[in-house]
Structure formats: structure tokens, C-alpha cells
N, C-alpha and C positions, 0 to 999 in steps of 0.2 A: 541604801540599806543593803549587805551582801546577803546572798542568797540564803547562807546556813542560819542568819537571822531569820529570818525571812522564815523560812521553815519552821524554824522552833515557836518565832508566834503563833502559827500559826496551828502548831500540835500542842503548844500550850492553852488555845483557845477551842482547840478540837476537845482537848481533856476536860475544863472547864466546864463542857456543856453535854461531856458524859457523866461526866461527877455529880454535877446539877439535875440530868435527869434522872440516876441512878437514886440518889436523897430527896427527889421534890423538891430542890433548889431552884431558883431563877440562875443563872451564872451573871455573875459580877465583872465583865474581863479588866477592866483597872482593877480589882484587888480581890479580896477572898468571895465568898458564896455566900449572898443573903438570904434568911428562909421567906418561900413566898408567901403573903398575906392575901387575906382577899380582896385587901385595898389597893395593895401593889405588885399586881402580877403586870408580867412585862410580857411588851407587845408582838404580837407576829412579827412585825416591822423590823426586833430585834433581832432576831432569830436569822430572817432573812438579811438584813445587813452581814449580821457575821458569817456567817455560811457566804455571802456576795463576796466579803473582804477575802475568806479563803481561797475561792475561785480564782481570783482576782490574784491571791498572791500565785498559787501553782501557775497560774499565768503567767505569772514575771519571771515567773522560774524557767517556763518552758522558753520562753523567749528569749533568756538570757543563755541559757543552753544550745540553740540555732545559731542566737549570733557568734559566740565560741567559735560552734562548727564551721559555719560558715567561713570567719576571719581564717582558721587552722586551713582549711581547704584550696581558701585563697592566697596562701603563703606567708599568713602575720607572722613575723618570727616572733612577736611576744606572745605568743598563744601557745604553749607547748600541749602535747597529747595530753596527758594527763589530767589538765585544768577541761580540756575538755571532754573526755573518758569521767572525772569525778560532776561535769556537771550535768552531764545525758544521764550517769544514775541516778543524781539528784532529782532530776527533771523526771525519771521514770516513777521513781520511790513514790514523788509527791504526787504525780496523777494517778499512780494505784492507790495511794491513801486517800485520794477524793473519791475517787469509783467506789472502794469501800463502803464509803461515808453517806455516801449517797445511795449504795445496795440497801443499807442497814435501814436510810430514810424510808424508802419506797417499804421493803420487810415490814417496818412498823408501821405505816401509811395502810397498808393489806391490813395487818391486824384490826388495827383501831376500825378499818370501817367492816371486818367481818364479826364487828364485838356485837352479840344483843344487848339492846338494852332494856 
């Protein structure tokens, strides 16, 4: 799967699950946003899976970024600067947009448990 794939799943599935908890949606990531019932509210387990897959992806980014580096360092001739200059920003972009994601988690983790009830 190439990178910029890679990426936009992955900001398509970040969206997904801002859309969903901006509306009280569950997020659906095969296809649109179903509203949640109290029969069918979905499980932590999902939550954490996709947040896992995200990780998981800025990981293959990062790694795929190094190795770039590395080959261009080592004298690949098919590695030109470039591919590897656009893939260290990739690599940068995507782990400042997980830091985000994850600022935003903790922000709202504080709220919920300084809420009374």
C-alpha cells in the first residue's frame, strides 16, 4: 500500500470518528455513520482497534521514511533526494497529527473525569 494511501486512510478514519463524536454517531469506517441505539452502541475494543490501526499506520510511514533515508545515505542511486525530503515530511505531518489526536484524547479524558455528576 503506498504511503499517501496510507495517510488518507487513515485521516479518513481520524474524520470519521470526529464527525461521529461531534453528531453522537458510532463511526461506521466501511461506509457512512450509523446513529447509535442503546442496543447497538459499539465497543471500546473498536475505538481502540482503530486508534491501534492509526498508530500502526504513522508507523509504516515512519519506517518507510528511514528506510528512504538510509538507502539515499548509502548511495541507492534509485533513491533520489526528493522522494526522500517528501517522505521525512510525510513521516513528520503524520506523527504531529497523532500527537494531536492523542493531545485532544487525554484534553477530553481530564474533562469527562473532572465532570460532577
Amino acid at each position: 500500500m503506498d504511503v499517501s494511501t496510507k495517510m488518507n486512510s487513515m485521516l479518513a478514519q481520524m474524520k470519521a470518528m470526529e464527525q461521529a463524536a461531534s453528531m453522537d454517531k458510532a463511526p461506521n469506517i466501511g461506509g457512512g455513520l450509523n446513529p447509535v441505539s442503546p442496543t447497538s452502541q459499539s465497543s471500546p475494543s473498536d475505538f481502540a482497534n482503530v486508534f491501534k490501526s492509526a498508530i500502526d499506520s504513522v508507523n509504516e510511514i515512519q519506517k518507510e521514511s528511514g528506510a528512504l533515508s538510509t538507502g539515499y545515505i548509502n548511495g541507492d542511486p534509485t533513491i533520489d533526494i526528493t522522494r526522500v525530503m517528501v517522505a521525512n515530511q510525510k513521516s513528520g505531518l503524520a506523527f504531529q497529527s497523532m500527537l494531536q489526536v492523542r493531545n485532544k484524547l487525554v484534553e477530553s479524558y481530564k474533562e469527562v473525569m473532572n465532570m460532577s455528576i
